[in-house]
Phi, psi and omega in degrees: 000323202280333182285333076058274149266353135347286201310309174243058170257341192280322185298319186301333161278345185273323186258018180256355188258337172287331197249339173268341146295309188292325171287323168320285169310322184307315212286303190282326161267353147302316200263334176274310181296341180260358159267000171292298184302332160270342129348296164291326169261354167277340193250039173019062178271088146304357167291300198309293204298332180294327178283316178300315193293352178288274169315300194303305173309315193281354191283307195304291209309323182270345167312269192331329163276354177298293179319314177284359178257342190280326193277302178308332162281002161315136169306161157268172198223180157268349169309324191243072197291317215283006176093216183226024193285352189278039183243327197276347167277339154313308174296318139331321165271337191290317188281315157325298187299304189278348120343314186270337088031291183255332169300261164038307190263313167293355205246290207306311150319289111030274167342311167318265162351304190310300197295348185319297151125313195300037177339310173324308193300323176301137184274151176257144194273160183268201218273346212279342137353280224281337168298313184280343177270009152286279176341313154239022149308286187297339180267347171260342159262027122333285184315304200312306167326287181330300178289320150313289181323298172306322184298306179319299158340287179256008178087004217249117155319313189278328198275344168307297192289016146253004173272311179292353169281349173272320201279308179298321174304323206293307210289315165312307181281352162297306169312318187286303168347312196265301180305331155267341172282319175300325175302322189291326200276005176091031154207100197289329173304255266321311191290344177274349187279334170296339162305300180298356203257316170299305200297317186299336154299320158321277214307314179288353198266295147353293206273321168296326183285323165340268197340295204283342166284335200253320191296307215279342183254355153269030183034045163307133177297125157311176188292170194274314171315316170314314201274310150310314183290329169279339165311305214274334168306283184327347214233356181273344182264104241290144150103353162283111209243004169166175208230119187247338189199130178232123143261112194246175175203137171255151188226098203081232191225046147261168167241158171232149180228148167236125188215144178259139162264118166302107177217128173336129183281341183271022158289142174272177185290350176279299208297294206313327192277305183276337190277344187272314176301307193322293190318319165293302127344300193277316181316292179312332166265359184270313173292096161316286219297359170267135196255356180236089182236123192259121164236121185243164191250126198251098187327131154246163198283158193275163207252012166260340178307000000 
């Protein structure tokens, strides 16, 4: 009962520190895409505005990640016995995807403008751009810090990758910056070039959280290190006479381990059963983050023969 309840004092605090980060980014990307966007249309910036259109994407992208932590902290059932954390690599690939998306488009836009060739034509942005692109140079890496710690905090994937969806707005708006200034300085290409420039960042920004949601939902093996520290927990636990086979698999962003354990065959099935429970018992508190370990047991010949 008490483990139990351990258990979901941890999920309530892991989704109140998630919706309380997330509210925070709404709040702040909100209030930024709408001093961007006037920006970008009082100081005739397409850079500026391609950066609003940035933000304006992370307000959608983190309700999806509210959502996906809101679904993964469900108890398991029976439909779901392993539980629902595999919704936050879900939320993770959607927020991939509308990153990838919305780079795509602003990029696509930008191009346009290049290939036009009629460079003259281009409005030079006023000065109130290059204010708003500082403004969220300093307020999105800002997010990013905040939001990086807190993911670290409670482990949470979707919520790291809106902490790197903060650091690409930041790193976007570094571009949009150089692009407007330059524009100013009596070179007007800079600025739809400083947009492409946005769209490439979008897109690695993308293509990474995609990568780290799809690894984490193919049951990638942890790192070998990882995989020795549950070998050498196991093998530390009287009455083991050896680690014959380990498997891990990661899930979200939990792990399951399946490990064959060596025990004197002239153990009875009680004992030999309880040296198993040990092993098990200790991976799990020494691992937090493994939430499953199946242990089975292989007679090894007794070491008094």
């Amino acid at each position: 009962m008490a483990a139990g309840q351990d258990k979901a004092e941890k999920i309530q605090d892991y989704e109140k520190v998630a919706v309380e980060v997330s509210m925070v980014s709404i709040v702040a990307n909100f209030l930024l895409t709408v001093f961007k966007a006037l920006a970008g249309i009082i100081a005739h910036s397409g850079a500026m505005l391609s950066d609003a259109i940035h933000s304006a994407s992370d307000v959608f992208s983190t309700v999806v990640v509210i959502v996906g932590v809101k679904i993964s902290g469900r108890e398991s059932d029976k439909d779901h016995p392993y539980g629902h954390e595999r919704m936050e690599c879900v939320a993770a690939i959607v927020l991939a995807t509308i990153l990838a998306v919305t780079g795509l488009g602003i990029g696509y836009s930008a191009a346009g403008k290049i290939m036009g060739g009629n460079y003259t034509k281009l409005a030079v942005p006023g000065r109130l751009a290059l204010i708003a692109a500082v403004v969220s140079i300093v307020v999105k890496e800002g997010m990013f810090q905040y939001t990086k710690i807190n993911a670290r905090r409670i482990d949470s994937g979707a919520l790291m990758a809106d902490a790197w969806h903060h650091r690409s707005d930041a790193m976007s708006s570094v571009g949009a910056l150089i692009g407007i200034a330059g524009s100013r300085m009596g070179f007007p290409i800079l600025d739809p070039i400083a947009s492409v420039v946005i769209c490439f960042f979008i897109e690695k920004a993308a293509y990474e959280i995609f990568m780290d949601a799809v690894n984490k939902m193919v049951d990638k093996a942890c790192d070998e290190e990882t995989e020795r520290a549950f070998e050498k927990c196991a093998s530390l636990q009287d009455g083991v006479m050896g680690v014959d086979l380990l498997h891990s698999r990661v899930f979200a962003n939990k792990i399951y381990v399946d490990i064959e354990i060596r025990v004197d065959g002239n153990k009875t099935l009680r004992e030999a059963h309880g040296i198993a429970e040990h092993v098990h018992d200790a991976i799990e508190k020494n691992f937090p983050k493994v939430k499953h370990i199946m242990v089975h047991v292989n007679p090894g010949e007794s070491r008094e023969e």
